[in-house]
C-alpha positions as YAML, in Angstrom:
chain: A
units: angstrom
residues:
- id: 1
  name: UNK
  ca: [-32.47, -9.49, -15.83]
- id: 2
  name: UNK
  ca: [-33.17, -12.53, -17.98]
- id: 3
  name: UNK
  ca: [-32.14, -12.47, -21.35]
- id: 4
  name: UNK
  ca: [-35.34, -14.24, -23.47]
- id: 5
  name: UNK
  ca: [-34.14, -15.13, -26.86]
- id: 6
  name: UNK
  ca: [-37.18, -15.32, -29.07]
- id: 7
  name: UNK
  ca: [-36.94, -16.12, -32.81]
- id: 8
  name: UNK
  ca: [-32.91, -15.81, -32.67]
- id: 9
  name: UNK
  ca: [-29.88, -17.40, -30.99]
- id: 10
  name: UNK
  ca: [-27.88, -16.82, -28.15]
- id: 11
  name: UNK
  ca: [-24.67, -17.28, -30.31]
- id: 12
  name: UNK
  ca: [-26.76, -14.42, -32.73]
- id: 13
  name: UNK
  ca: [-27.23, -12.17, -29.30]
- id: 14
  name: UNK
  ca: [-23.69, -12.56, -28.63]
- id: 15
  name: UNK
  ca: [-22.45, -11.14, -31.94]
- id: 16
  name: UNK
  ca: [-24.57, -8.01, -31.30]
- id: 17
  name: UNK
  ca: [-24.24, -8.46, -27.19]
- id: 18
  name: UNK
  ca: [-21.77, -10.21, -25.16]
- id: 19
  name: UNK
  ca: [-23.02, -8.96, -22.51]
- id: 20
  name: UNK
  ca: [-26.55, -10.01, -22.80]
- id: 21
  name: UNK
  ca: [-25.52, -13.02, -23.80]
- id: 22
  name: UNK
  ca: [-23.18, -14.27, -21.25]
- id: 23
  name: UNK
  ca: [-25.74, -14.10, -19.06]
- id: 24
  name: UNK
  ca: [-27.98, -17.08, -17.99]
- id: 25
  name: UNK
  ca: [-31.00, -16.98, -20.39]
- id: 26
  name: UNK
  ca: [-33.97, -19.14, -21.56]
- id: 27
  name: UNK
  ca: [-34.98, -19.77, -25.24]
- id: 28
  name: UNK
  ca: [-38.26, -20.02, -27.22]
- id: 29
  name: UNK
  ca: [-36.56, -22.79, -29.10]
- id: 30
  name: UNK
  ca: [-36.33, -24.91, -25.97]
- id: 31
  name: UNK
  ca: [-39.11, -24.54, -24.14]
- id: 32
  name: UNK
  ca: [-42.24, -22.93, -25.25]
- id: 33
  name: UNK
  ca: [-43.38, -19.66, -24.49]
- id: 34
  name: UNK
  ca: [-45.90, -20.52, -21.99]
- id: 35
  name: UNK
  ca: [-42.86, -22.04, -20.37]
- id: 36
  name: UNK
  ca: [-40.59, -19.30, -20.59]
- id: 37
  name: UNK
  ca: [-43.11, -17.31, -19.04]
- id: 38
  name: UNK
  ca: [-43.90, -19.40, -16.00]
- id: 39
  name: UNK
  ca: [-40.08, -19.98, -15.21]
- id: 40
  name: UNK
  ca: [-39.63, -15.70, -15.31]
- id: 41
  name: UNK
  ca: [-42.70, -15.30, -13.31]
- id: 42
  name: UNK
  ca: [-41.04, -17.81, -10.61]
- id: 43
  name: UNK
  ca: [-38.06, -16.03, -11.03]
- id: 44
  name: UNK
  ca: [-39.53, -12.66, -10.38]
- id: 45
  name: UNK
  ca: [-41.67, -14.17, -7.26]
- id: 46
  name: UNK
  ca: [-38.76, -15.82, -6.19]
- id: 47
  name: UNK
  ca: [-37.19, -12.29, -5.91]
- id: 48
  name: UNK
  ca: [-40.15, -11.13, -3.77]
- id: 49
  name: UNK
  ca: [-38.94, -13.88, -0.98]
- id: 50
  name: UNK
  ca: [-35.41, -11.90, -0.31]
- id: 51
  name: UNK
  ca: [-35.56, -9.84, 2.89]
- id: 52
  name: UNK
  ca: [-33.90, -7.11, 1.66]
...
């Protein structure tokens, strides 16, 4: 799983979620959402590479 933030904080997430939050994430308000979306995709082919 990897927590997006989108139009709030991490510190915000982490009032409602700790556990969502202490998580490694990626935010709209660093990188832009075309971004955020090609690093998860990588992520998620990246995942496809593990012999399981």
């Amino acid at each position: 799983m990897i927590p997006v933030a989108h139009g709030t904080t991490f510190e915000a997430l982490r009032k409602v979620s700790p556990l969502l939050a202490s998580r490694s994430g990626l935010s709209t308000a660093d990188s832009s959402l075309a971004e955020v979306a090609a690093k998860v995709a990588a992520a998620a082919a990246a995942l496809g590479d593990i012999d399981t």
